[in-house]
C-alpha positions in Angstrom: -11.5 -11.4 31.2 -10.9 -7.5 30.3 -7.4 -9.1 28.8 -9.3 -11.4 26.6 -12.0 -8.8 25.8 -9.0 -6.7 24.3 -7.2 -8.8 22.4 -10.6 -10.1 20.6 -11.4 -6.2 20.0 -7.9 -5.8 18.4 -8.4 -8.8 16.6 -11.6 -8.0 14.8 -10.0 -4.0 13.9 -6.9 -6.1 12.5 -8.7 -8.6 10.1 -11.1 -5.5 9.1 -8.5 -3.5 8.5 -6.8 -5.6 6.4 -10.3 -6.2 4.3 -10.3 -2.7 3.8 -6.2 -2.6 2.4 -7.1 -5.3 0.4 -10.3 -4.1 -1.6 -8.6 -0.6 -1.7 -5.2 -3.0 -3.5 -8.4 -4.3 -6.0 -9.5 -0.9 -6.6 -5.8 0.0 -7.4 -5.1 -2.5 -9.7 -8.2 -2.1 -12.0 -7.9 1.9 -12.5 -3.9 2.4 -11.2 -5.4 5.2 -9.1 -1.9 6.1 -6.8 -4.9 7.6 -4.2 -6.3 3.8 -3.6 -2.5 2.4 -3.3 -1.9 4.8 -0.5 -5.1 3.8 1.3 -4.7 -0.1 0.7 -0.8 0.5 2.1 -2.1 2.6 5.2 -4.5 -0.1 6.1 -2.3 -2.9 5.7 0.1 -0.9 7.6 -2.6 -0.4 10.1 -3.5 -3.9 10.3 -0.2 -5.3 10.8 0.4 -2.4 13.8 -2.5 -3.9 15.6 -1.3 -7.6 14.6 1.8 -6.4 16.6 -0.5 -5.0 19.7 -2.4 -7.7 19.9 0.7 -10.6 20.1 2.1 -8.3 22.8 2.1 -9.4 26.4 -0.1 -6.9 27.3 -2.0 -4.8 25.3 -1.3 -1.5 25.8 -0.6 1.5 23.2 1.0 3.3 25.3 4.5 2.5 23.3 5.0 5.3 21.3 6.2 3.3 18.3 2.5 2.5 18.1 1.9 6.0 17.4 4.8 6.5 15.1 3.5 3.7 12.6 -0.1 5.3 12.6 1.3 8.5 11.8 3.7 7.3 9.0 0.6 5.4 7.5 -1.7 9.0 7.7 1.5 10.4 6.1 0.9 7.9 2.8 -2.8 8.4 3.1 -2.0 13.2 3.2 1.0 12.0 0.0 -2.3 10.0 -2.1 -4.1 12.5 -1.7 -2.0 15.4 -2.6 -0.9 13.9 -5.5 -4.1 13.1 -6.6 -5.1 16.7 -5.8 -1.8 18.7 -7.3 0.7 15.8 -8.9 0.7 14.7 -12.4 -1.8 16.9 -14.8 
């Protein structure tokens, strides 16, 4: 039961993760904002890491490659904003 409990969980934080990538990709392509590409990428990126989690045989983020992906997607999220911050004037 706690198995199935788990992989719904994951489930529902995948699908709204990828909601959230894709309005953020709307946003982007009606003002070409680069701050609203990197948070569309980082939760698509997001989404697809728990896609990956959840068709595991077990569910458990314990992998460190898990940890590696969400980092690499913060990374886009700290680039977005520091160009938006200090990049093109």
């Amino acid at each position: 039961m706690k198995l199935l409990t788990e992989g719904f969980l994951i489930g529902v934080i995948a699908i709204a993760s990828l909601t959230i990538g894709l309005m953020f990709l709307k946003y982007w392509r009606r003002t070409h904002d680069a701050l609203f590409l990197a948070f569309g990428a980082a939760f698509i990126i997001d989404a697809a890491n728990r896609v990956t989690l959840l068709f595991m045989s077990s569910p458990s983020e314990a992998n460190p490659v898990f940890y590696m992906i969400r980092f690499v997607s913060f990374l886009i999220i700290l680039a977005g904003i520091l160009r938006k911050n200090y990049g093109r004037g």
